[in-house]
N, C-alpha and C positions, 0 to 999 in steps of 0.2 A: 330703340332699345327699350322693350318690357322691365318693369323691375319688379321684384318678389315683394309678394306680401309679407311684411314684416313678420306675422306671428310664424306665416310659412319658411321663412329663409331661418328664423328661431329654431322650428322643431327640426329642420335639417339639420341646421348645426350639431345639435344635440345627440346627432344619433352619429354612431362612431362609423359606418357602415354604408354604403351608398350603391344600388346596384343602378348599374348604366348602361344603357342597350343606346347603339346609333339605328338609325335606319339606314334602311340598304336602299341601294337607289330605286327599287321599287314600293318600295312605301312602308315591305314590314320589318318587323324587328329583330334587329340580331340577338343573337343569346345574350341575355344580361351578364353583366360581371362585377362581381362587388370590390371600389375601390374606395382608398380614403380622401376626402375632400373638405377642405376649410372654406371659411367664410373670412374674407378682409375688405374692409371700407364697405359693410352692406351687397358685398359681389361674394357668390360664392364660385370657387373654383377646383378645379380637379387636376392632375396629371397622370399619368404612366409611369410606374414603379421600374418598368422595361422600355420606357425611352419610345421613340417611335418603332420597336420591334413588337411594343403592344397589340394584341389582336383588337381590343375595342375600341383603341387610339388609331388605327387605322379605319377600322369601319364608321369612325367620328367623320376622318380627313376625308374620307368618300365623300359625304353629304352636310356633314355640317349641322345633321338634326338627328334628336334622338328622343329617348327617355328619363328618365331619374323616378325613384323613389326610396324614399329616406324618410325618417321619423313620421311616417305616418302620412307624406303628401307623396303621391306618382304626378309629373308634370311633365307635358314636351317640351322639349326644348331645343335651345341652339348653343353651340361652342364654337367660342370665338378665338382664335389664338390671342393671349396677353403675354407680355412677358412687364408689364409695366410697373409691376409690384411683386416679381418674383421675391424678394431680401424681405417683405412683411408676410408675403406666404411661406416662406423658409421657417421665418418665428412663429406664424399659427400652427405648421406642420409641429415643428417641438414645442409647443403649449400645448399642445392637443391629445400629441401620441406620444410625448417624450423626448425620449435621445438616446432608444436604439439602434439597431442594424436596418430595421427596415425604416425606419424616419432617415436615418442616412443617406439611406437608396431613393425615399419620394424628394429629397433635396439636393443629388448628384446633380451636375450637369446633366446627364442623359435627359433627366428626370425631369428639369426644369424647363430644357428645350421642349418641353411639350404640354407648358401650363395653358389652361383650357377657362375660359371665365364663362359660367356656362347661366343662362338666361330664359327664362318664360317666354311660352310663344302661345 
């Protein structure tokens, strides 16, 4: 397991906006799509707002590698399924974005079945 450069895993945090492209099992990149994604315990993580009927959440599940870039760093990377700290990603998703309709829907069950701990490769 890689782990992020501090000042790098900082400026991601910072940025509200995350685009993420998997790769396809031939190497290139799927369309990027911009999702919201929190940082807990030094890991940042992501999920699917539409559960695994997500188009990028599936093109994750193919390969397991992909893209990021956020506040100013693009990195490849890997997504791992976690669900080990879903209940403190719950609380960074409403520190972050709030406590409306759509922080409601990145903390659904749907939502949470498909948190992603996603890592430097």
């Amino acid at each position: 397991m890689t782990s992020w450069n501090p000042a790098d895993l900082a400026a991601i945090d910072a940025d509200g906006e995350l685009h993420v492209a998997a790769h396809r099992p031939d190497g290139t990149l799927r369309t990027p799509r911009i999702v919201w994604h929190v940082v807990v315990d030094d890991a940042l993580y992501l999920r699917s707002v539409r559960g695994t009927d997500g188009a990028w959440y599936r093109g994750v599940q193919r390969t397991g590698t992909g893209e990021i870039d956020a506040g100013g760093v693009r990195s490849e990377v890997t997504f791992t399924r976690d669900d080990a700290h879903d209940d403190a990603i719950d609380r960074a998703y409403h520190a972050k974005y709030g406590g409306g309709s759509a922080v409601q829907a990145i903390t659904s069950p749907a939502a949470t079945a498909t948190t992603l701990r996603v890592e430097p490769r």
